[in-house]
Structures are given as C-alpha cells and as structure tokens.
MARPAKE-105221 format. One line per field, with one value per residue (C-alpha): x, y, z; residue in one letter. Coordinates in Angstrom, 3 decimals, always signed. Each point is the difference from the previous one (the first is absolute). Example, Ala and Ser with C-alpha at 12.3 -4.5 7.8 and 13.67 -1.06 7.14 Angstrom:
2
xx c(+12.300; +1.370)
yy c(-4.500; +3.440)
zz c(+7.800; -0.660)
r c(a; s)
! end
This chain:
313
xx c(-0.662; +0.166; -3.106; -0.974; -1.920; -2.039; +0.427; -3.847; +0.690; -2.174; -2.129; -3.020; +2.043; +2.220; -3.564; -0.810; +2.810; +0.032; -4.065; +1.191; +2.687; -2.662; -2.618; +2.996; +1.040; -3.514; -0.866; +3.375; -1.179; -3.917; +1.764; +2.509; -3.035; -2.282; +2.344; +1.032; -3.171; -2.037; +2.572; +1.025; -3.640; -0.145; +3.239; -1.221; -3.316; +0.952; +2.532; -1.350; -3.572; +0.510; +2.200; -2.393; -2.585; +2.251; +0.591; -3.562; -0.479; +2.712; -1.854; -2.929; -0.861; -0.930; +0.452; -1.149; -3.474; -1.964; -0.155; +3.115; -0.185; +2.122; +2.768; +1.588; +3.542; -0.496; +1.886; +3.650; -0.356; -0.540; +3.127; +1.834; -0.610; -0.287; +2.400; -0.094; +0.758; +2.479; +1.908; -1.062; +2.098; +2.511; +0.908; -0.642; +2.491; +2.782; -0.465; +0.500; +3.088; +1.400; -1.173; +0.683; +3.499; +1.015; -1.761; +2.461; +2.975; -0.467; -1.069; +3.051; +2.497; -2.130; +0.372; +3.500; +0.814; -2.420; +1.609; +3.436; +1.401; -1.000; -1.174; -3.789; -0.712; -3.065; -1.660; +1.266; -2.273; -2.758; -0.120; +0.339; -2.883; -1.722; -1.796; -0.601; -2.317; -1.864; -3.288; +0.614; -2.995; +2.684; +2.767; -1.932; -1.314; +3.298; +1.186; -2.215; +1.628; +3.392; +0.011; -2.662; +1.297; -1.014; +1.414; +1.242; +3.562; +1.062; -0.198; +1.692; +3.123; -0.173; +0.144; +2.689; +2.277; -0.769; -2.109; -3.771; -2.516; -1.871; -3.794; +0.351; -3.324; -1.994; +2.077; -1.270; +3.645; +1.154; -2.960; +0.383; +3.672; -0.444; -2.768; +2.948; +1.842; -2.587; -0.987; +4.187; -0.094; -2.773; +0.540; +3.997; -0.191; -1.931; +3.361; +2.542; -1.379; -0.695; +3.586; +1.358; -1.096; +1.229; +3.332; +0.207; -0.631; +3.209; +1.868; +3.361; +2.229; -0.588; +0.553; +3.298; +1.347; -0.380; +2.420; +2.333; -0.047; +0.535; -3.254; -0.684; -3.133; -1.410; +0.697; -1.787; -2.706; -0.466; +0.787; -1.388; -2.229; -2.093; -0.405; -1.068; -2.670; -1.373; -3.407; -0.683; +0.780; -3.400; -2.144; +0.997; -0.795; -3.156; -0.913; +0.822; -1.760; -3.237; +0.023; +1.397; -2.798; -2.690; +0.966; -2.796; +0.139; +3.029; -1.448; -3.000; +1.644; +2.576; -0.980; -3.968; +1.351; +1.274; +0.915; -1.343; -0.712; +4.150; -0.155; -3.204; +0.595; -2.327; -1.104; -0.853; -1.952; -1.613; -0.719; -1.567; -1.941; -1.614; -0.603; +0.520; -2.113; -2.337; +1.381; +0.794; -0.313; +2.757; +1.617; -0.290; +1.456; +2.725; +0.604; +0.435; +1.889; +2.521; -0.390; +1.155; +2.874; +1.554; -0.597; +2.172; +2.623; +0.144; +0.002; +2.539; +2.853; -0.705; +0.932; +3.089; +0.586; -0.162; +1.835; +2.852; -0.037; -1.997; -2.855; -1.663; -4.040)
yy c(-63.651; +2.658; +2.155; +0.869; +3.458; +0.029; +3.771; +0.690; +2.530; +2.935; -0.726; +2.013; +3.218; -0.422; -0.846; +3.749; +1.156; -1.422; +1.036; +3.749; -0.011; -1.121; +2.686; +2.492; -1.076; -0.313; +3.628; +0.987; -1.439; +1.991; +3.235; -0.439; -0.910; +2.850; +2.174; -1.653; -1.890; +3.046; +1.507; -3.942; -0.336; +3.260; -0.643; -3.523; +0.899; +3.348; -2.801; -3.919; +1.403; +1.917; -2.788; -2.853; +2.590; +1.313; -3.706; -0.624; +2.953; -1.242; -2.960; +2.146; +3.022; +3.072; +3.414; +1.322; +0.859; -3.086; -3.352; -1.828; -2.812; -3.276; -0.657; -2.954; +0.226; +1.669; +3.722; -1.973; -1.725; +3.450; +1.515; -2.463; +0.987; +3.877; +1.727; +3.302; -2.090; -1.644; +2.934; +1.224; -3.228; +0.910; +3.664; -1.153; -2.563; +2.715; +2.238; -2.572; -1.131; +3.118; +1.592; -2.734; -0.384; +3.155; +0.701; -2.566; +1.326; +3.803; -1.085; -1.840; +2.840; +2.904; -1.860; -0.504; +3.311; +1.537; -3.137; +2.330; +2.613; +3.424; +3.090; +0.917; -3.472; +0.219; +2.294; -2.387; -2.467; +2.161; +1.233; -3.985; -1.328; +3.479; -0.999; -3.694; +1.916; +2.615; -1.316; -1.901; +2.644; +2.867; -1.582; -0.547; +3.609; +0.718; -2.212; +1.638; +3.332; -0.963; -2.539; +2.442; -0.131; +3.964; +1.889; -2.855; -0.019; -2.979; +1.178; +3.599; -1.828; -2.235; +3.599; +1.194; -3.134; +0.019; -2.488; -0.706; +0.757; -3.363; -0.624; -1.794; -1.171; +0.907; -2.690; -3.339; -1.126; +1.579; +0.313; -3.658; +0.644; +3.488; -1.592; -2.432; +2.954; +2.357; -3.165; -0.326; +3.582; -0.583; -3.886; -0.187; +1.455; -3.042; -2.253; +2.658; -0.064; -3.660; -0.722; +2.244; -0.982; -3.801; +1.572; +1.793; -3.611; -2.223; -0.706; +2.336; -3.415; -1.031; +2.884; +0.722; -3.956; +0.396; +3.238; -1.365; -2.846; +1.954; -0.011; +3.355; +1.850; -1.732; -3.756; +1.476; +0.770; -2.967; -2.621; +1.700; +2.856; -1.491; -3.463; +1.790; +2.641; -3.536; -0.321; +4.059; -0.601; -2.420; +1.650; +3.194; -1.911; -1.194; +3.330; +1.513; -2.621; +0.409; +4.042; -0.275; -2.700; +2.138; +3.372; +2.439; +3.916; +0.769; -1.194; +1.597; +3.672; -0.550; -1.627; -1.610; -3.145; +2.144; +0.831; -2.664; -2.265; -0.174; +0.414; -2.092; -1.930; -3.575; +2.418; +2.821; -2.093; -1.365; +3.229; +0.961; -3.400; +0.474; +4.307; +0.992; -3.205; -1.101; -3.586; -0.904; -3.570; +0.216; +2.041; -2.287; -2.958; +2.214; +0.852; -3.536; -0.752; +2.762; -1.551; -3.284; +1.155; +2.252; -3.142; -2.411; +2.858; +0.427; -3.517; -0.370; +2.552; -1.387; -3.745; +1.201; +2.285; -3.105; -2.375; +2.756; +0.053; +3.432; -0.863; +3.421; -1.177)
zz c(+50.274; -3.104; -0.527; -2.795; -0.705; -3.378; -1.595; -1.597; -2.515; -0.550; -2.405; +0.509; +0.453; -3.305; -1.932; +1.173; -0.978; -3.394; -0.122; +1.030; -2.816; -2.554; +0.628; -0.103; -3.337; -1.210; +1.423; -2.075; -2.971; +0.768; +0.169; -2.784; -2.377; +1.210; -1.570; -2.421; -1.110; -1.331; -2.324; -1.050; -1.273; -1.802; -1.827; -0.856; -1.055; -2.297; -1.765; +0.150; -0.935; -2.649; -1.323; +0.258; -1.910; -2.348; -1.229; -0.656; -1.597; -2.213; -1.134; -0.834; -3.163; +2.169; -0.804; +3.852; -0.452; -1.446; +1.556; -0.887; -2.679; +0.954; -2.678; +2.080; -1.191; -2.976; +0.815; +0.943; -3.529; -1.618; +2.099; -1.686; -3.507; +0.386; -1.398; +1.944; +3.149; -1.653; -1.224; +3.915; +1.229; -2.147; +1.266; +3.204; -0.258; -1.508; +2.847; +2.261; -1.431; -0.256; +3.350; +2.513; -1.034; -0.290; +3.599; +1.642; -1.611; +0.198; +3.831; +0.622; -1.501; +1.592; +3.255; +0.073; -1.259; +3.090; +2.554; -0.413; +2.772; -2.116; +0.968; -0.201; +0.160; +1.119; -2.179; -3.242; +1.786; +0.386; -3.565; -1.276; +2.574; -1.013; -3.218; +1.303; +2.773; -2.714; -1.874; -3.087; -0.931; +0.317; -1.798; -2.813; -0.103; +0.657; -2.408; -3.093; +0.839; -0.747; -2.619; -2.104; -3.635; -0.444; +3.122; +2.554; +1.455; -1.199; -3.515; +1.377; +0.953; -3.459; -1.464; +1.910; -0.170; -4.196; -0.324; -1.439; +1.626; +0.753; +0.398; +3.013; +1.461; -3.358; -1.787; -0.483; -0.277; +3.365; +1.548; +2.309; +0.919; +1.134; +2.113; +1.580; +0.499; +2.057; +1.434; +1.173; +1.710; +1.810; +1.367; +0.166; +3.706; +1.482; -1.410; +1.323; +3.231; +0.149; -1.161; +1.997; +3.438; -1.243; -0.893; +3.857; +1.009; -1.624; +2.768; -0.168; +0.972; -3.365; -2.074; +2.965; -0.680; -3.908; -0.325; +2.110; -2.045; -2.781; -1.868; -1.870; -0.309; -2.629; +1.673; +3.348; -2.048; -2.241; +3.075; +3.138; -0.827; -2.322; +1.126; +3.542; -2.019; -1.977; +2.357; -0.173; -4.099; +0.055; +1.943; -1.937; -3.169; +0.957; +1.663; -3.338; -2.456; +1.786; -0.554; -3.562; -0.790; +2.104; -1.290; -0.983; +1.948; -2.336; -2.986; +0.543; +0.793; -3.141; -2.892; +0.795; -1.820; -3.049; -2.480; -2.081; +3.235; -0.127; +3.797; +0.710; +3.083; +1.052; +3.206; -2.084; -3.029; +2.993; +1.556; -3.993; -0.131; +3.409; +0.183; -3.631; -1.689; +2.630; -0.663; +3.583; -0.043; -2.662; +1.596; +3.425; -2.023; -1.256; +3.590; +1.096; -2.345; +0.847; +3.827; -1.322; -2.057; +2.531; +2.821; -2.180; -0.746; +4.034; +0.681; -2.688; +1.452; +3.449; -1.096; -1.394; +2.748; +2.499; -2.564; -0.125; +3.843; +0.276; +2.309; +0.361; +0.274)
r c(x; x; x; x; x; x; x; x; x; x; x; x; x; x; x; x; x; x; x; x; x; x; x; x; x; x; x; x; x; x; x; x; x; x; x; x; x; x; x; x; x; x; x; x; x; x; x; x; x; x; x; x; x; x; x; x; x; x; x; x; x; x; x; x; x; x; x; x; x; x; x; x; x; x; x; x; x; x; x; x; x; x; x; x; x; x; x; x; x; x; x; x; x; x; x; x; x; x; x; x; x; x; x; x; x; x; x; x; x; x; x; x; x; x; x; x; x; x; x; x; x; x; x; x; x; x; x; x; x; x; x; x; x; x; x; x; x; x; x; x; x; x; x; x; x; x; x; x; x; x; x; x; x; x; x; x; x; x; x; x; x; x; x; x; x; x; x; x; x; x; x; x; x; x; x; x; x; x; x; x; x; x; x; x; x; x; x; x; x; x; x; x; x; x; x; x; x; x; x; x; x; x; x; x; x; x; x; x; x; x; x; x; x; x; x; x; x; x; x; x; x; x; x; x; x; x; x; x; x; x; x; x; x; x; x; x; x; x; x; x; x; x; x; x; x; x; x; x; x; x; x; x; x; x; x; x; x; x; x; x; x; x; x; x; x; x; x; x; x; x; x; x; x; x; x; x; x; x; x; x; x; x; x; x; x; x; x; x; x; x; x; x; x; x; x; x; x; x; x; x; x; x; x; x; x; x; x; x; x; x; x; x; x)
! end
C-alpha cells in the first residue's frame, strides 16, 4: 500500500518574510522623504502660495498699503482693452518670433561646426557656453557699451567699414531687434550645447550606411541628422519660448522698455504696474494672464512634438 506524505508549506515563515520586506521598503521610503520632504515643502510653498495669493490679489484694486478693494473680474476685462499691454503683447510676440527661431538654427549650425575634428576645440566651446553662463545683468551692461550711438564699437567698425553710424538702442526703429540680437549672444550657447550632445548621440551606423549608399552631406543631414535632433528641436523651442515670453534683466539693463516703450515687454509692463504704479492687482491679473498664454504655447509645441513623433515630456 502507497503512502502518501502531505508537504505543509511554510506559511508562517514566508508571512515574515514578506512583513520584513515591507518595513524595509517603508523605512526606505522614511529616509528618502526625510531628506527630501523639507526642501519639497519649501520649494512648494515659496511657489503654490504665492500663486494662490497672487490670484486673489488679482481680483482685487490694491496698491500695497491699504486694504484691498474686491473688483471680481474686473482687472482681466481692462487687460483686454489696454493698449499699452497690447502694444506689450505685441513686442513680446516679435521677439519671440524672431529669437526662438533663430536660437534653434544658430544652435544647430554652431553645433555641427564645434561636432567636427579641429584643433582648439575645446576652447570654441568654452567661449560659445561662455556668455550662456554670465548674468543677463552683465550682458546688458555690456551690451550698452558697445551698441552706444556716441562712442560704442559697433558704430567704430560702421566707421571704419564706411558706413553710418546707427543709433542702435536709442532708436525706436531698432531698438526691439537689437534686443533679439544681445538676447542671441547671450542664449545661443544653451542650443549649441544641447544640440551638440544630441549630435554626439546619432548612432555612426547610420550616418556610415548613408555614405556608402551614396548620400551626400546635405541628404545625411536632411534624412538622418535632423529627423534624430527632432525631440532636442522641441524642448529647445519650448525652453526658448518661455525665456523670450519671460524676458525682463536685459530689458531692464538696455533699453527700460524704451525708447518710446518700443522695447516694452508683458514682464516688464508688469514689473511697471506692480513697483513703478502701485497697481498690483493689475499687475497680478496681467501676470496670470502671461501664465496662461505661455501654458497653451507649451502645451501647444508639445502636441505637435508628440503628433510628429518627438515625445520629449
């Protein structure tokens, strides 16, 4: 007769286990957020606080000294039919078209020119990423010195090459795209470098297969290189629409919004409403309306970044 042995497994020890690997994980998670959980609450309430109070200030008339007088609604409505914010939207809007663009591009060509075998390399790099790293502060002090209409060395050169001198940053007519341009110097190494670390990543197979199957320079680069840089192209894009939009240090070391408010930015009639005016629930709805603006323009690139393939957030 066959006997039969019944195999009891071992269920109380494998419950300890399991209750071991729990309080592990848990005292994980404990130390992770003991670290972690002070500065977490710091950065959220120095930005979700003043948020939530900067939009009821917006809904109210205060000037930052008497008690603030509920308008409901009332400051948005006005946005829409002031004309200095307006013509604020509308410079804002030209130096965004011109600057992001002309970011990617000059990032793209910089990078490929520095992604070559040449000597002193390395300091090229350095003097691109250089101005990127200075103040915006600087540049514009900078900036002042060498587009001066009297004795800057922009108009030297001019002089030397034959031509006018030009007024530069004193014209209301030049004023905006001489902005773009200082604006150029200063942000075009955060694209180079971007760009060029995606470049150092193409696989060489690809670029290898396409020569030998006789595509030129110009075919690698239309079919391979810029197909692979197309997720670094949206990030850069909405990297660069955000400072464009947000852009106020270089205005206010250049031009102050001059001449003729020719260079007045949303952030810097904002900055006027709130410090220069005392108006800061105007100015809060001004803000938020910025917020809003520059949230649909990021949403915006990132849809047709995914619909083009580029998933990059």
């Amino acid at each position: 007769m066959a006997v039969t042995f019944a195999v009891t497994p071992r269920t109380g020890s494998a419950a300890r286990s399991q209750r071991g690997r729990t309080r592990r994980r848990a005292r994980r998670n404990l130390t992770g957020w003991a670290f972690a959980g002070p500065a977490t609450a710091i950065v959220a309430g120095l930005s979700i606080f003043p948020a939530v109070w900067a939009f009821f200030i917006s809904r109210a008339k205060w000037n930052g000294i008497a008690p603030g007088v509920p308008v409901g609604w009332r400051n948005y409505e006005q946005l829409a039919r002031d004309p200095d914010m307006l013509a604020a939207a509308r410079h804002t809007l030209i130096l965004t078209v011109l600057f992001v663009p002309a970011s990617i591009v000059l990032g793209i060509l910089i990078a490929i020119a520095l992604n070559q075998r040449i000597r002193l390399l390395g300091f090229y790099r350095t003097c691109i990423f250089v101005p990127y790293v200075a103040s915006a502060a600087a540049t514009g002090i900078l900036a002042n010195f060498v587009f001066n209409p009297q004795f800057g060395a922009a108009n030297d050169i001019l002089r030397h090459l034959g031509i006018p001198a030009q007024q530069f940053l004193d014209s209301p007519h030049q004023a905006l795209y001489y902005v773009v341009v200082i604006a150029l110097w200063g942000e075009v190494g955060f694209t180079t470098v971007i760009y060029l670390a995606a470049l150092q990543d193409i696989p060489r197979e690809l670029v290898e297969a396409a020569v030998m199957d006789g595509a030129g320079r110009l075919r690698v680069f239309r079919h391979i290189t810029l197909p692979e840089l197309r997720p670094v192209t949206v990030f850069a894009a909405v990297w660069q629409t955000i400072t464009a939009m947000q852009m106020f240090d270089l205005i206010y070391t250049t031009t102050r919004g001059g001449p003729l408010n020719t260079t007045q930015t949303i952030v810097y009639y904002i900055y006027e409403l709130a410090f220069q005016t005392q108006r800061l629930g105007y100015g809060a709805a001004a803000a938020y309306l910025l917020f809003v603006v520059t949230l649909v323009l990021t949403l915006g690139v990132i849809w047709y970044g995914r619909r083009r393939g580029s998933e990059v957030f």
